[in-house]
C-alpha positions as CSV (number, residue, x, y, z in Angstrom):
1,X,30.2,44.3,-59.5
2,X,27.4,42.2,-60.5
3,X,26.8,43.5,-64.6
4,X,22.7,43.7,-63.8
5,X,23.5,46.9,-61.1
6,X,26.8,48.6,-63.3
7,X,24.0,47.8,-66.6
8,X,21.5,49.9,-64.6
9,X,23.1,52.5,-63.2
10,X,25.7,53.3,-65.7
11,X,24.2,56.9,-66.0
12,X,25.0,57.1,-61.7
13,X,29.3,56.5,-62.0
14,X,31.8,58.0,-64.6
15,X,34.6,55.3,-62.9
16,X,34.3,51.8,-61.6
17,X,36.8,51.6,-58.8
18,X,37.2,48.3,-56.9
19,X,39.2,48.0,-53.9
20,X,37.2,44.9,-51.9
21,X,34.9,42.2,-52.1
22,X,36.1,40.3,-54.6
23,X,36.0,37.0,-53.0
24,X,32.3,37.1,-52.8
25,X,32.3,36.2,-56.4
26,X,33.7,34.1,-58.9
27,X,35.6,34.9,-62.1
28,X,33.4,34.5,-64.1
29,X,31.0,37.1,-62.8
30,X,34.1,39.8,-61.9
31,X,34.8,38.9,-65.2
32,X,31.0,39.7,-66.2
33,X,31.3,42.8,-64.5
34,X,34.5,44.1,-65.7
35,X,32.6,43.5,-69.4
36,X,29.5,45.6,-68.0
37,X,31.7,48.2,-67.1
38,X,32.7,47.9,-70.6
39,X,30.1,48.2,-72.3
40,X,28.6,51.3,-70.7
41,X,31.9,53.0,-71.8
42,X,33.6,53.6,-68.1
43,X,37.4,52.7,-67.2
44,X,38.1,49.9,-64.4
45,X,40.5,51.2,-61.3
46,X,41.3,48.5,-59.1
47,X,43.3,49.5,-55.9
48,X,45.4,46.0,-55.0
49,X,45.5,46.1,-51.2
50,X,45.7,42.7,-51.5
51,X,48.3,40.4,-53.2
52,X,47.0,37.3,-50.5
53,X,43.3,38.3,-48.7
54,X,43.5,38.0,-45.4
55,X,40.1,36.5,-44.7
56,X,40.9,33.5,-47.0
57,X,43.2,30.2,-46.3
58,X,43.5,29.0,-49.5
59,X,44.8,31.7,-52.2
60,X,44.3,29.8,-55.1
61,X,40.6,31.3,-55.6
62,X,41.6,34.5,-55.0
63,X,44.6,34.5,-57.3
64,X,42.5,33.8,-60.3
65,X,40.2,36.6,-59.3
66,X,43.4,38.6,-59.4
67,X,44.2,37.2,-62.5
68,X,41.0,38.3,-64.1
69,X,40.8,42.3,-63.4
70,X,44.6,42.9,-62.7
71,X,45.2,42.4,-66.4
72,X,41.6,43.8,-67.6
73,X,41.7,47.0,-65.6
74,X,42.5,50.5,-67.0
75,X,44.6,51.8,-64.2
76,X,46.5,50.0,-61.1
77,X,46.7,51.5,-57.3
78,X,48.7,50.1,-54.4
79,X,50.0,51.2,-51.4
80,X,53.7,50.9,-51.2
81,X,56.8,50.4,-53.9
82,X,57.3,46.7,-52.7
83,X,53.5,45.6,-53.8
84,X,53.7,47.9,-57.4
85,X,56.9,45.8,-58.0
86,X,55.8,42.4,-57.2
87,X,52.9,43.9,-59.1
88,X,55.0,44.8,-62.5
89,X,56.5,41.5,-61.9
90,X,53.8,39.0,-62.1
91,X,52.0,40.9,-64.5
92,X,53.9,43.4,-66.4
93,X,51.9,46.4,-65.4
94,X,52.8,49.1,-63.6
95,X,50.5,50.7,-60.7
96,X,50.5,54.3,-59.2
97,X,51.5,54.1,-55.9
98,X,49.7,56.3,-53.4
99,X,50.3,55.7,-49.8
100,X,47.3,55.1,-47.0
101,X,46.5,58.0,-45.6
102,X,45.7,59.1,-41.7
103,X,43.1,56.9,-40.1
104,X,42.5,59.2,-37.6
105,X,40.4,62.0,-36.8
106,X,42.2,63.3,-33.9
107,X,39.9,63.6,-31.6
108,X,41.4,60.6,-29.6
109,X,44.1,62.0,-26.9
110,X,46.9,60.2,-26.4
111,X,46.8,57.8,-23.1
112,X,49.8,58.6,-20.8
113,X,52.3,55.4,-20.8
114,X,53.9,54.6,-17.8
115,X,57.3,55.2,-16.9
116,X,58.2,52.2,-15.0
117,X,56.9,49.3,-17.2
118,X,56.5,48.6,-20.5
119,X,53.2,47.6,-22.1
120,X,53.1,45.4,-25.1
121,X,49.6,45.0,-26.8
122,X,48.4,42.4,-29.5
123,X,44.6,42.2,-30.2
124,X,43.6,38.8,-32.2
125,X,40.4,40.3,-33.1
126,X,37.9,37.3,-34.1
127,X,40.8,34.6,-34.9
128,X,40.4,35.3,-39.0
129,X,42.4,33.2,-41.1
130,X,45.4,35.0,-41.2
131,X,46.0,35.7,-37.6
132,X,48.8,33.2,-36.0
133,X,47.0,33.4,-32.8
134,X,48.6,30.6,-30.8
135,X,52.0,30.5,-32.1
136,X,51.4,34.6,-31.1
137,X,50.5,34.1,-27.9
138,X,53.1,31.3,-26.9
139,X,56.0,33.6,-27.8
140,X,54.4,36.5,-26.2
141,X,54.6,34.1,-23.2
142,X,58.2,33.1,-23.7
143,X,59.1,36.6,-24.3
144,X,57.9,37.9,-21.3
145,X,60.0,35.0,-19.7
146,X,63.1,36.4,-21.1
147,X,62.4,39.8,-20.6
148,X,61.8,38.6,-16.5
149,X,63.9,41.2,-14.9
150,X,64.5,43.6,-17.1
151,X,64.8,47.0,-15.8
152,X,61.2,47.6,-17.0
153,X,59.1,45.4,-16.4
154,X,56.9,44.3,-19.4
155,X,53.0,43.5,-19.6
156,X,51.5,42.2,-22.2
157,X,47.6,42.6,-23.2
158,X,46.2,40.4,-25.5
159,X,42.9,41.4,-26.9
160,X,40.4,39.5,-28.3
161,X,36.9,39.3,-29.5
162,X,34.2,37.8,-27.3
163,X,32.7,36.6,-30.7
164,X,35.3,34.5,-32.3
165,X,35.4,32.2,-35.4
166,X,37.0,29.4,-33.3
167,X,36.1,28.7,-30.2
168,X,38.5,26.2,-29.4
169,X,41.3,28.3,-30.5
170,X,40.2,30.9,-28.7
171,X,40.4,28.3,-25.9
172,X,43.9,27.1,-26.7
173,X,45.2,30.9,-27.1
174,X,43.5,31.3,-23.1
175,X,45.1,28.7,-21.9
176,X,48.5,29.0,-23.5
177,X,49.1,32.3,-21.4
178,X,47.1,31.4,-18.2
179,X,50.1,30.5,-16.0
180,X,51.9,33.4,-17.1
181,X,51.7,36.5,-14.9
182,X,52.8,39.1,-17.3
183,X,50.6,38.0,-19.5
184,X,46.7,38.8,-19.8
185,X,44.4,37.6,-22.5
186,X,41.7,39.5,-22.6
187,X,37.8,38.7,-24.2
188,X,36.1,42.3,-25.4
189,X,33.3,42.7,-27.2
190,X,33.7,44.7,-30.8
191,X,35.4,47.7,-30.2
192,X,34.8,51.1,-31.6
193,X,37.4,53.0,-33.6
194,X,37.6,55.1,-30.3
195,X,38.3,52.3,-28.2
196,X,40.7,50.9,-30.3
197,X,42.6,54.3,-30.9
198,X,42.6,54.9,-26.7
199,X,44.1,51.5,-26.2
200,X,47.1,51.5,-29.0
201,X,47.8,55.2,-27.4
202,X,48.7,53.6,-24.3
203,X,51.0,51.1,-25.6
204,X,54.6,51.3,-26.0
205,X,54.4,48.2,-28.7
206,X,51.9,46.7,-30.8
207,X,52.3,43.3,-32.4
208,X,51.0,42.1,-35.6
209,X,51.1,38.4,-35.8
210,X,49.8,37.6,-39.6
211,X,50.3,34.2,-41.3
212,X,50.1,36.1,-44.5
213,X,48.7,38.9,-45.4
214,X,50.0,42.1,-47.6
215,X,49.5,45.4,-46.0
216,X,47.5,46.8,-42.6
217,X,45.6,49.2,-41.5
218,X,47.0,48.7,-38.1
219,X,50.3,49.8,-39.3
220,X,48.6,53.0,-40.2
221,X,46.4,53.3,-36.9
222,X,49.8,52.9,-35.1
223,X,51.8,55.9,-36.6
224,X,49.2,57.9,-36.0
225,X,49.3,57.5,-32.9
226,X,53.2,57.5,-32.5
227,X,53.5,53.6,-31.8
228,X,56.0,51.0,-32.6
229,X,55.1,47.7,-34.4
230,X,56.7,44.1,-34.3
231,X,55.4,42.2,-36.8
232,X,56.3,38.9,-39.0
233,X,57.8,39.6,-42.3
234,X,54.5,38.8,-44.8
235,X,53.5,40.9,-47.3
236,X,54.3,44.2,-48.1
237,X,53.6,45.1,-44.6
238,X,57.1,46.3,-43.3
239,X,57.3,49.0,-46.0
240,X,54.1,50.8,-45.5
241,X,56.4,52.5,-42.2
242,X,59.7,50.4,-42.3
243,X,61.4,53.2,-39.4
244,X,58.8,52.2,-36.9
245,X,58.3,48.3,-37.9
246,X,60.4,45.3,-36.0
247,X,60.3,42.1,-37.7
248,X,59.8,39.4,-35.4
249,X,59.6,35.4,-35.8
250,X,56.9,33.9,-33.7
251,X,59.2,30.8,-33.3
252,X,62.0,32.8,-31.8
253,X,60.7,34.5,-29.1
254,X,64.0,36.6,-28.2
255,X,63.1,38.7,-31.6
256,X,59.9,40.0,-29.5
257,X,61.7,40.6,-26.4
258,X,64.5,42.6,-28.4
259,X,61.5,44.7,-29.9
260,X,60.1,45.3,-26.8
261,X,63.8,46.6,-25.4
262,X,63.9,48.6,-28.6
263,X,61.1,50.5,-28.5
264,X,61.3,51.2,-24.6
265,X,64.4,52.6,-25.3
266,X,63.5,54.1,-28.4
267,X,61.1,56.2,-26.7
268,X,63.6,57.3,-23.9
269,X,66.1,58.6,-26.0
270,X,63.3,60.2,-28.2
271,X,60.3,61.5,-25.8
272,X,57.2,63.0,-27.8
273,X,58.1,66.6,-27.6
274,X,55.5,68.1,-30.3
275,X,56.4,65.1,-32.6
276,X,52.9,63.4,-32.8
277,X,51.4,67.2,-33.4
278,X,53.6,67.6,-36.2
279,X,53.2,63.6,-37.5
280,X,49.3,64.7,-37.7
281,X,49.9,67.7,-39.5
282,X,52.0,65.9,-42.0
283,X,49.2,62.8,-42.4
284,X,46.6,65.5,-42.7
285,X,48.1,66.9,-45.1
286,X,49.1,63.2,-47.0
287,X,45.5,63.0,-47.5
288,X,44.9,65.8,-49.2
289,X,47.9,64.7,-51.4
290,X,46.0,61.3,-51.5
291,X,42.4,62.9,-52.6
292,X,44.5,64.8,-55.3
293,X,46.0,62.2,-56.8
294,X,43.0,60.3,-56.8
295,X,40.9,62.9,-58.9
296,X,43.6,63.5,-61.3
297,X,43.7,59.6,-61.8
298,X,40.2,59.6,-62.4
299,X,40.2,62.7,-64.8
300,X,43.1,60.9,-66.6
301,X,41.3,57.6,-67.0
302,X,38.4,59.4,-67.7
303,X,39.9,61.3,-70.7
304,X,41.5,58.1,-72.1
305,X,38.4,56.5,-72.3
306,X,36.3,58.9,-73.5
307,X,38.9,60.2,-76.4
């Protein structure tokens, strides 16, 4: 993004598409770098994946960054209807909307889930900004209280990284679940796509416990894989998949327990009988969908500019 690199290499790209990052700069140099682009006579595609970032606290910096290459960029991309029309409402353009596609290879088998519990996982990762983790972990704890003695009896595995950006909360979110026994909070270190893909098969629930945020690859990762989120209501989250997506309140821990119910009885009434096969064939072929949409976007923008 820096105009020095998109000044030199301008012979090396015919599009300049953004999709991350841009909080490692201010707006004056995306700005810079927008005018670069410019210059050298190539259109500006800027996918919006994110209306808040994640990895931030305070949105104000990242909202003028927004400001700056929303408005200055030759074509929009988002992921879902929701984001394009808050999109087209705070700044009167329109985006093309082209879902995420398949995260997954396929090479991963499916863990075999239990029949006589259910298994409820939530991984914290390394306690980023927009991860709720102790408000999480204390209604997992509840939930699990209310869900004592239900026909199937529910674990709950929290994940988290052994290399965390807060120690103490890492501490706090320990504690919080230590005298509950269907509860386990459990310190890994990073995990590879594999790993992670082998432990949301064996789940029967995933939560997703964002402060903010405004849509998830984990959301992806878990239809692949044929499993259930609960999440809080932030974002743009809930439409990426809205059939397989519970909302949940963190401070009303019986919303979690009735997600867990659901999706235990969920997958009783509908076992997997060929329907992951089929959900990869249909994602496989979304991406080719997605690739094609992408190059006739580019050739568009490409003709646009160049006429």
């Amino acid at each position: 993004m820096t105009p020095g690199w998109l000044a030199a290499h301008e012979r090396e790209y015919d599009v300049l598409h953004v999709h991350f990052g841009l909080e490692s700069f201010s707006p004056a140099e995306v700005r810079a770098g927008l005018d670069a682009a410019r210059l050298a006579g190539r259109p500006v595609i800027f996918t919006v994946h994110d209306l808040d970032n994640p990895q931030l606290v305070d949105q104000e910096p990242y909202r003028e960054l927004l400001d700056v290459i929303i408005p200055a960029a030759d074509r929009l991309v988002t992921l879902t209807g929701t984001a394009a029309a808050e999109i087209d409402r705070r700044w009167h353009r329109p985006s093309l909307v082209v879902p995420h596609p398949t995260l997954t290879d396929g090479t991963v088998s499916p863990a075999q889930r239990t029949a006589d519990g259910i298994r409820v996982g939530m991984h914290l990762r390394d306690l980023r900004p927009n991860i709720d983790a102790e408000r999480a972990v204390r209604a997992v704890v509840d939930a699990a209280r209310l869900l004592d003695g239900f026909e199937n009896r529910a674990q709950f595995e929290v994940l988290m990284n052994e290399r965390v950006r807060d120690d103490e909360v890492a501490a706090r979110v320990t504690a919080a679940a230590q005298d509950s026994a269907a509860v386990q909070v459990r310190r890994t270190p990073y995990l590879s796509d594999a790993d992670v893909e082998q432990w949301l098969s064996g789940l029967d629930l995933f939560v997703l416990p964002y402060r903010h945020g405004t849509h998830s690859g984990w959301v992806e990762l878990c239809y692949d894989l044929g499993v259930p989120v609960a999440g809080t209501d932030v974002g743009h989250i809930r439409s990426q998949h809205p059939s397989e997506f519970s909302v949940i309140d963190l401070d009303d821990p019986r919303t979690l327990a009735d997600a867990v119910a659901f999706a235990r009885a969920t997958a009783a009434v509908f076992p997997d009988d060929g329907r992951l096969a089929r959900r990869r064939s249909e994602r496989l072929a979304e991406r080719q969908a997605v690739r094609d949409a992408h190059a006739r976007l580019y050739s568009s923008v490409m003709a646009e500019v160049s006429a």
